[in-house]
C-alpha positions in Angstrom: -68.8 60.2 -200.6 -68.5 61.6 -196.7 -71.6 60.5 -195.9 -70.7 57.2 -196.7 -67.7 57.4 -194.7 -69.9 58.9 -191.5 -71.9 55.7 -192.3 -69.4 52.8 -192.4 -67.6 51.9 -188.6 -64.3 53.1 -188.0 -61.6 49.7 -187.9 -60.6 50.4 -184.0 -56.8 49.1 -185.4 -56.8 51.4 -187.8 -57.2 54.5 -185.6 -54.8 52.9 -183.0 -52.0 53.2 -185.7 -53.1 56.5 -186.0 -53.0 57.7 -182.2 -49.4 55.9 -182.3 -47.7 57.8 -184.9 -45.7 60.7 -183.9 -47.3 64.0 -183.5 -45.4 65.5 -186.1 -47.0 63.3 -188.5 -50.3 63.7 -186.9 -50.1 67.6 -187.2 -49.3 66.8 -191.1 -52.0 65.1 -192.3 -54.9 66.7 -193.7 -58.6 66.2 -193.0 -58.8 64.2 -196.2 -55.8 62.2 -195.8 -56.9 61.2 -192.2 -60.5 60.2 -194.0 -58.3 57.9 -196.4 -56.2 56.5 -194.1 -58.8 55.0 -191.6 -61.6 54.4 -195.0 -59.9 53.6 -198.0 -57.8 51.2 -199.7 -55.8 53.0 -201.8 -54.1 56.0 -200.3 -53.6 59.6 -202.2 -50.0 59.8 -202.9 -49.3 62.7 -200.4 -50.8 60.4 -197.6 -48.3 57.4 -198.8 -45.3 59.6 -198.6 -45.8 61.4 -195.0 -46.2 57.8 -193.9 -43.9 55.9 -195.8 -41.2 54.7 -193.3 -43.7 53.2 -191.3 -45.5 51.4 -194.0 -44.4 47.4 -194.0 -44.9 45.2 -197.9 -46.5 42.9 -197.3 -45.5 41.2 -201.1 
């Protein structure tokens, strides 16, 4: 599955929300949850939890 993700672009927006969260967030995240964040749809739980008050529903 990671070479897949080396494969497909990275969304520029995607890693702009990324650079823009605080560094204490940053410095939580692990290599995987990074990889989800900027590839995936659905998020691991630990990722939606360290980032969940800046998450907006869109529902």
């Amino acid at each position: 599955m990671a070479n897949n993700r080396e494969k497909k672009p990275i969304d520029p927006a995607k890693m702009q929300v990324l650079r823009s969260l605080p560094i204490e967030i940053k410095q939580s995240l692990t290599r995987e949850e990074v990889d989800a964040f900027l590839h995936d749809e659905v998020w691991p739980d630990s990722l939606t939890e360290k980032l969940k008050d800046f998450l907006v529903d869109e529902n």
